[in-house]
N, C-alpha and C positions, 0 to 999 in steps of 0.2 A: 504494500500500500504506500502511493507517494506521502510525504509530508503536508501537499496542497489537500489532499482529499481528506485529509484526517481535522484541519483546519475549516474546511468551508464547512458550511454550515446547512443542515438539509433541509425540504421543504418544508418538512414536518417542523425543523427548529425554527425557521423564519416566522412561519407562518405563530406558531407558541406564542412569538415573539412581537409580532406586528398584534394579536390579539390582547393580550397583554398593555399593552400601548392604548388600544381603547377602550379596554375596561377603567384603566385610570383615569379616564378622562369622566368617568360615571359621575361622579360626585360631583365638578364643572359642571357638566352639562342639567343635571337635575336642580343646580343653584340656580340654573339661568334659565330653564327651560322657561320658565312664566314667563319674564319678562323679556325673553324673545318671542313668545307668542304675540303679547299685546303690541311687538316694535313691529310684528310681520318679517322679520328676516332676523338672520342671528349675527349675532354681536363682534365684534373685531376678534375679540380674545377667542373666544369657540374658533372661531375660522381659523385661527392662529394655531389653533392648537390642533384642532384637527391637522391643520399643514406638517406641522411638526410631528403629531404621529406617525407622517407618511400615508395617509388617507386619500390624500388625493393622487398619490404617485401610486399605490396598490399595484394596476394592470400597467403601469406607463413601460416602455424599453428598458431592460438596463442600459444602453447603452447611452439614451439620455437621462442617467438618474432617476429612473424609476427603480420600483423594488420588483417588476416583473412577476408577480404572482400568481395567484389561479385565482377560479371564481371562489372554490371552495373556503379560501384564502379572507375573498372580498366579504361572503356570505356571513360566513363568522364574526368578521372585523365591525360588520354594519349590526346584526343581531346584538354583541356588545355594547355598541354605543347607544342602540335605540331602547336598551335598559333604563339608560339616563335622560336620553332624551329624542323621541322620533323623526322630528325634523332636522334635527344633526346628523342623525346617521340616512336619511334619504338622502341631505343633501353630501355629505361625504359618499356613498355608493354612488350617487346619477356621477359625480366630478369623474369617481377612480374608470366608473365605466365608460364615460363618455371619452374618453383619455386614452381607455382603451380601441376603442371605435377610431377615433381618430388616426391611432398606430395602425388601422387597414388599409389609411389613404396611399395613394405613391408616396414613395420615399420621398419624394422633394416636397409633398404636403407635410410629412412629418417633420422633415428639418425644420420647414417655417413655422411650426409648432411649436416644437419642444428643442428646436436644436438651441437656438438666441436665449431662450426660457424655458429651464429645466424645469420651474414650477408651471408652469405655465395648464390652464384649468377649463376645461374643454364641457358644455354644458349642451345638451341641444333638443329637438324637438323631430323626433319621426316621421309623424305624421304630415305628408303632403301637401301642405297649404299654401304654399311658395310655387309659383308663374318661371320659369327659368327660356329665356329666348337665346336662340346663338348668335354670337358675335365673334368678330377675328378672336383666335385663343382663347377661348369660353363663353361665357355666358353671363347675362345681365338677369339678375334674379332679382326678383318683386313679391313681399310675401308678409304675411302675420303668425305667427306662431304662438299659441296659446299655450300655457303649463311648462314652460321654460325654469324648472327647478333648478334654486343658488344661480337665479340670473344676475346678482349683484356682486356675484366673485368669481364669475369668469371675465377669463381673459380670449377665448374662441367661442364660437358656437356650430356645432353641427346640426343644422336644417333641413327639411324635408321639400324637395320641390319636384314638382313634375318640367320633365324638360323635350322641349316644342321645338320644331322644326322650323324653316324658314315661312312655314305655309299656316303655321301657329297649330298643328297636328302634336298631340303628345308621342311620344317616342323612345321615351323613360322612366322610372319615377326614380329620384335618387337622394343622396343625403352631400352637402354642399356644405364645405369649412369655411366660415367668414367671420374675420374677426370681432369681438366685441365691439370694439369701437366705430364699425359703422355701421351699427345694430342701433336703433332706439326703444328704449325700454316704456314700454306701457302700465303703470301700476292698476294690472288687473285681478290681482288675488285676495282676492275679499272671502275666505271660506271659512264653514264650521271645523274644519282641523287643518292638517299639518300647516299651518297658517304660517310658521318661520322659517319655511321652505321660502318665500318669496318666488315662488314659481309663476310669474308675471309675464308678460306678454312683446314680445321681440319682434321688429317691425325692421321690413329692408325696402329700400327705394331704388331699385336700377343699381343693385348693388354688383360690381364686375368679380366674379369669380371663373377664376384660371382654371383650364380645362384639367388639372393635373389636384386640383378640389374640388373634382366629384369622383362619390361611388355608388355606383347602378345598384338598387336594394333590390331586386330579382335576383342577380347575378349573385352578388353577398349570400343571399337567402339559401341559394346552392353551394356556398361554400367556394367563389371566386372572390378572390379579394387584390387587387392590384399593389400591394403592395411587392418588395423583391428581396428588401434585407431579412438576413438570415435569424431572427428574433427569439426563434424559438418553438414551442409548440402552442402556446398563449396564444400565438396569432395566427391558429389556425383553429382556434374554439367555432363552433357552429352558432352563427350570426345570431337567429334570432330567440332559440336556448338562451344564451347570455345576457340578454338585453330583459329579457321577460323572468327566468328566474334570479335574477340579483334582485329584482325588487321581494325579493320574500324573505333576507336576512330583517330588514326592519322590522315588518312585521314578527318576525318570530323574537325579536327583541322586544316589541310591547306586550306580545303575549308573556313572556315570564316575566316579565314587570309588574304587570295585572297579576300575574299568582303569589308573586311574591308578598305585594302590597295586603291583598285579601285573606293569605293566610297567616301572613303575621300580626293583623290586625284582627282575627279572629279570636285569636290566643288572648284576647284579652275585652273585645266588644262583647256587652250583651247581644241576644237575642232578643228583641224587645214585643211585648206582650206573650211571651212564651214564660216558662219556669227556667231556661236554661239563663246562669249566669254568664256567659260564654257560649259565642256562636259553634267555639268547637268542640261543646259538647254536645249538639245538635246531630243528630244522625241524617237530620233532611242536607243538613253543613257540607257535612261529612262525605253525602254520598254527590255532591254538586260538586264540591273540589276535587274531589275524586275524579270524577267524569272530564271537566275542564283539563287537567291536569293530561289524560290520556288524549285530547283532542288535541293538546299544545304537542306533545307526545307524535301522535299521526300526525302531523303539521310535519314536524322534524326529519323524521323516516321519509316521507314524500320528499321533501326540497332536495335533503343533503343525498337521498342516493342518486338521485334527477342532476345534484349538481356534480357529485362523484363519476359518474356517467358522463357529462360532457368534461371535464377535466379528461378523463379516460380515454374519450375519443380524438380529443387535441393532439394527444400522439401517436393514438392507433388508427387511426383514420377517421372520413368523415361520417356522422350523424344520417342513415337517410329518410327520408321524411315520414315514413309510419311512425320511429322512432320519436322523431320531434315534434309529432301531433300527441304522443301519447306526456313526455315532458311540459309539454304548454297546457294541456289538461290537469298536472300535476301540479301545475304552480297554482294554477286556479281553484282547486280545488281544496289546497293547501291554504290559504287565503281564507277561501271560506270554514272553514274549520279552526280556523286562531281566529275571528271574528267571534263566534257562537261559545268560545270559550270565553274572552273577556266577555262577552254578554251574560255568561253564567255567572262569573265575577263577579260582576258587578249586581245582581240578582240576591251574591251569598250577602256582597258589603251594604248592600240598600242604599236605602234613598242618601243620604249623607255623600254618596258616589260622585254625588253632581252639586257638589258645593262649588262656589268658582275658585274656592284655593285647595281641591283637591284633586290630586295628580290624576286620580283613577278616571275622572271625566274624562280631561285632556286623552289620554292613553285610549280611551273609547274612541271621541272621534277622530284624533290621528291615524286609527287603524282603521276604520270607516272610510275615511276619504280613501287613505292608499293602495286598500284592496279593491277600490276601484279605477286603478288605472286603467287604461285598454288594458295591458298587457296582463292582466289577468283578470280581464270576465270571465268567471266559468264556465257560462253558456259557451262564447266561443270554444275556449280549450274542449268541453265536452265535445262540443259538435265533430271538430278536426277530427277528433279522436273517434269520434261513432262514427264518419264517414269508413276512419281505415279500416276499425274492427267489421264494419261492414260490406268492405271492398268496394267502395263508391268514391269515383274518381273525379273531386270536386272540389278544386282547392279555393277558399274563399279568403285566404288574407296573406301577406308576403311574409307578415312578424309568425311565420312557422317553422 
């Protein structure tokens, strides 16, 4: 065994390591979490810290200073922080993934990314709402983008736009790098939870992006990615896997936040109009945390072996699409399942749940809103998935 090998450090240790890193940040984040909700975005110091975890570098290259990791890696690191706090750890996962996303562009889109700005914090939006026309060497893109999560701490954004022929015929749909700065932000996040996400609303006017800043999301979607440097197996994760189950560390992070809260405050809350001095002498208590507990439980098993699985495939080859209908079904379903558990929670802790200085409310509708991203309606993931099982050859969305 050489000396190097016995030195470097394995994925298993990094990973230990980079989780570690935000669990400490649990106590931060639960000090501030209020009052970055009532600011609508979080505070310099979280951002700060989050940076200095390495959260936002998580998926980025090593070779521009990132920690190059896996999803497995991200899932965990966001599930920890959204212990503390839910809108800190969405908005460090969308940064690490969107970072990621970015490292698929050509190599010359990565340089101008991350090569000048190792930090550099990549934010973006899927969904096709952006007009893109060709011009000499690219394209003039026009566009609104809605739910632009930690749109006040990037410095790039990846946007979704369909892109039109000389004859204004579409002929693409794809996702387009363009910097913050000629982006204009629209303060439209006005919602009942992850409210300090600041996921507001990003506006381009005849913005010119270089033909070597886009990538064809059909083409992604099978597992082409234009990139050429030699990265790693990271950057050959199955597109829209990664994009859809990262959003389910958060969640599983509010979920044992809501068990924790509920069963340590059982240990000591009446039952009130019952004989029990203590909820946790209650057998109805009893058998509701129980239940919760195993739904947070199935939540678990579902993500991490969906995310195990695609970690898997990044070096053994690629995901093919039966496979990634039955994953997008998984994360969906998973979602709904750590929903119905804090709803039990909050059932065991009552009415008191929804005082406005206590956490458990919050943790409700934070997980409320983010299990309804697209990326994980159930209905869709079921459907994909009852098409395959049923051998009905009808692909209805690209995020598969």
């Amino acid at each position: 065994m050489s000396v190097n090998s016995t030195l470097t450090p394995s994925m298993e240790e990094r990973r230990a390591a980079l989780v570690a890193s935000a669990a400490a940040l649990q106590p931060l984040l639960r000090t501030q979490a209020a009052g970055s909700e009532e600011a609508r975005t979080l505070p310099a110091d979280v951002v700060d810290a989050l940076a200095q975890a390495n959260v936002f570098r998580l998926l980025t290259p090593a070779r521009f200073g990132g920690r190059q990791s896996d999803l497995r890696t991200l899932t965990e690191v966001s599930e920890a922080l959204a212990e503390g706090d839910g809108s800190a750890a969405w908005v460090g996962m969308i940064i690490a993934v969107t970072n990621w996303l970015a490292s698929l562009f050509p190599d010359k889109a990565q340089e101008e990314v991350f090569g000048a700005d190792p930090d550099a914090r990549v934010t973006g939006v899927a969904a096709p709402t952006g007009m893109a026309a060709p011009v000499p060497d690219g394209w003039r893109v026009s566009g609104r983008w809605s739910f632009n999560s930690g749109a006040p701490h990037a410095t790039w954004a990846a946007v979704g736009a369909l892109l039109t022929d000389t004859d204004g015929a579409v002929v693409d749909q794809a996702l387009v790098l363009i910097p913050a700065s000629e982006l204009a932000i629209e303060d439209t996040w006005h919602t009942a939870g992850m409210r300090a996400t600041a996921s507001n609303t990003l506006v381009a006017q005849d913005a010119f992006v270089p033909a070597h800043r886009v990538l064809s999301v059909p083409a992604a979607a099978e597992g082409a990615y234009p990139r050429t440097a030699d990265d790693g197996a990271l950057y050959s994760s199955a597109f829209a896997p990664m994009l859809t189950l990262c959003l389910s560390g958060p969640l599983l992070g509010l979920g044992k936040a809501a068990l924790r809260i509920a069963t340590e405050a059982a240990v000591t809350k009446p039952l009130s109009f019952t004989i029990h001095p203590r909820q946790a002498d209650s057998v109805g208590v009893q058998i509701q945390v129980a239940e919760a507990a195993l739904q947070l439980e199935t939540a678990r098993l579902h993500i991490y072996a969906a995310v195990d699985e695609v970690d898997r495939a990044a070096a053994a080859g690629p995901l093919d699409y039966a496979t990634r209908t039955r994953l997008r079904a998984q994360a969906g379903y998973a979602a709904q399942q750590i929903l119905a558990a804090i709803n039990t929670l909050l059932n065991v802790h009552g009415a008191s749940s929804f005082a406005a200085s206590h956490s458990l409310q919050r943790i409700w509708r934070d997980a409320n809103t983010a299990a309804r991203h697209a990326g994980l309606v159930p209905a869709v993931g079921l459907e994909v998935y009852g098409k395959t099982l049923l051998g009905v050859d009808d692909r209805v969305s690209h995020m598969v």
